[in-house]
C-alpha positions, 0 to 999 in steps of 0.5 A: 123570457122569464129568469132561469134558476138551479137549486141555489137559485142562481141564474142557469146560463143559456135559454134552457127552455122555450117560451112555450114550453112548460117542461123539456127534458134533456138527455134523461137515462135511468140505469138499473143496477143488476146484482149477483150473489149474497154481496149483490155485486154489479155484474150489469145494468138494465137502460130503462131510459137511454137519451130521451129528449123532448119539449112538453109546450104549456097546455097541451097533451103530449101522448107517449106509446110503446110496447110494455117495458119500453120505459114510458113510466120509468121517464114519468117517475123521472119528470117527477124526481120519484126516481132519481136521475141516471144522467141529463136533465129536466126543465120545469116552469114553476108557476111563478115563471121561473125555470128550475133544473130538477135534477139538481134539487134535492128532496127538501127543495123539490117539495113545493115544485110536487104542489106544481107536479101531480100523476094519476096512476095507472090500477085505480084499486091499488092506488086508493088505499082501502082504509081511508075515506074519499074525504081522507084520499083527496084531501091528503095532498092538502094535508101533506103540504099544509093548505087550509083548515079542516073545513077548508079541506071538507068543501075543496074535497067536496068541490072536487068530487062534484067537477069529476062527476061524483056526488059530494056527499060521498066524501065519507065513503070508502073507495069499495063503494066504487066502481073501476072508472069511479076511482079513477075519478077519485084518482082525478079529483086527487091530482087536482087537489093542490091546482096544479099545472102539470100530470103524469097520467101513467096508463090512467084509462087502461084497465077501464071499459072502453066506454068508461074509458071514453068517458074519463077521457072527455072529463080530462079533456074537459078539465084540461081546457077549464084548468090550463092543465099540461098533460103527460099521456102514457099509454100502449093504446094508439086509438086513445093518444090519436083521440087525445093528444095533440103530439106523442113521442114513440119509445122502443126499448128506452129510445125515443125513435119518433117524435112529432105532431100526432095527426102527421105520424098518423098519417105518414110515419118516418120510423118503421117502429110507428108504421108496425104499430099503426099497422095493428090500430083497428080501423072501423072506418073503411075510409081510414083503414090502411091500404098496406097490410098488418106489419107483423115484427118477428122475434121479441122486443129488445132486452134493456140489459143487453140491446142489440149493436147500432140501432135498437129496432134492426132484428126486427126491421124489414128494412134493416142493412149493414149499417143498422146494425153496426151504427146507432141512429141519433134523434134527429129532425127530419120534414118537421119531427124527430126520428131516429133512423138512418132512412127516415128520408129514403123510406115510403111508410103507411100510415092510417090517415084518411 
């Protein structure tokens, strides 16, 4: 294994991180301060993300679902150091084989990694600004970090334009111009810009039509395999991350509760959280369709603020005992996957495999 280093560059101790993985993140929490009163004290906090850990592996597309507020753009923005980080850490292999310790660098030292680290954002309207031309948009990564001359950037902008399926003559144009799933491809072609190996695609396909949608998907999928490019899917759509993922990790109120390769959860899930939201996947496929009913969750998802004792899931688990609500469940490995329920052997869940 190629050499691990920290922030000052000395060797961590310990394989921190697996041959094939290109990022793992250990132990990561993010806790919001809640404030009270003209002096803002402290009077709680919200655990955005509480304990997550999870290996991405060079290449491939790590899917991660769950509800809205369950935290999943909150651990993108950690991988990223948009945030800073509560507790635990993230493993990153740069390109030149290395293994940094994000946690530990500081802004200065973080700068040439984000070359390495790039996301697409989730409303492709507010996240081109309108003043700035697409020359401007997708060249600015370039700018900021200083590569190449004028010209240079013109035709990388160009080139750009033509991989995502934009016309490169475009590149004086301003982001009205374009329809939704257009700027999203300029969103695309501006993530590529610095060539790197890994991107957050926070809800990339989200506010898209579902053919759009498909569309920008096969284009990723495209440029993933022309690239090399490592994947981090964030979504609440469980029919795109089958389509496009090749492992997914399920979050509920901050917690990984589930994770493993995205054709077995699909077929037969280990955590009744995965089986609710299976349940609700429209099948058109009569062959696929499940053979259980739509499991519908009662009560609302959890407040981060103030979660229920022992396991996060158990007011609205149909499955829930005593010990549920008393003892918290940690990630564990169970028939090959992670899971965090204390029945994850004992329990006969459907899922919506043929």
């Amino acid at each position: 294994m190629s050499q691990i280093m920290n922030s000052s560059e000395q060797p961590l101790a310990g394989n921190v991180l697996a041959d094939d993985a290109l990022i793992s993140v250990s132990g990561l929490r993010k806790y919001f301060p809640v404030t009270r009163g003209w002096m803002q004290r402290k009077v709680g906090e919200v655990r955005a993300v509480d304990d997550i850990t999870f290996d991405i592996k060079r290449g491939e597309t790590f899917g991660l679902v769950g509800e809205s507020g369950s935290g999943k753009s909150t651990v993108a923005r950690l991988i990223l150091r948009a945030y800073s980080l509560t507790g635990g850490s993230v493993h990153f292999r740069k390109a030149d084989g290395n293994v940094v310790d994000l946690s530990r660098l500081g802004d200065r030292e973080m700068r040439p990694i984000r070359r390495e680290m790039q996301m697409i954002f989730q409303d492709p309207y507010s996240s081109l600004n309108p003043r700035m031309t697409l020359l401007e948009l997708v060249g600015e990564p370039m700018v900021i970090h200083g590569v190449g001359s004028q010209g240079e950037i013109r035709d990388r902008v160009a080139e750009l334009l033509s991989l995502v399926g934009l016309r490169p003559e475009y590149v004086l144009r301003y982001p009205h111009a374009f329809s939704g799933g257009q700027r999203q491809r300029i969103g695309i072609a501006r993530a590529l810009a610095l060539n790197p190996s890994f991107i957050a695609a926070d809800e990339a396909v989200s506010a898209l039509d579902v053919s759009v949608a498909a569309q920008n998907i096969n284009l990723m999928q495209d440029l993933q395999e022309k690239f090399g490019l490592t994947y981090l899917f964030i979504t609440h759509d469980l029919g795109m991350v089958e389509h496009i993922s090749d492992r997914i990790g399920v979050m509920y109120v901050g917690r990984l509760v589930e994770v493993g390769d995205t054709a077995e959860i699909f077929n037969k899930p280990l955590h009744p959280y995965t089986e609710a939201l299976l349940s609700a996947v429209p099948q058109p496929d009569p062959r696929r369709r499940s053979s259980g009913k739509r499991v519908v969750l009662k009560g609302e998802i959890a407040d981060p603020a103030n979660p229920p004792s022992g396991c996060y899931f158990h007011p609205r688990c149909r499955y829930a005992t005593d010990l549920c609500r008393t003892d918290t469940p940690q990630l564990r490995p169970v028939a090959g996957r992670s899971v965090r329920c204390h029945y994850a052997e004992e329990l006969d869940l459907t899922g919506v495999g043929a």
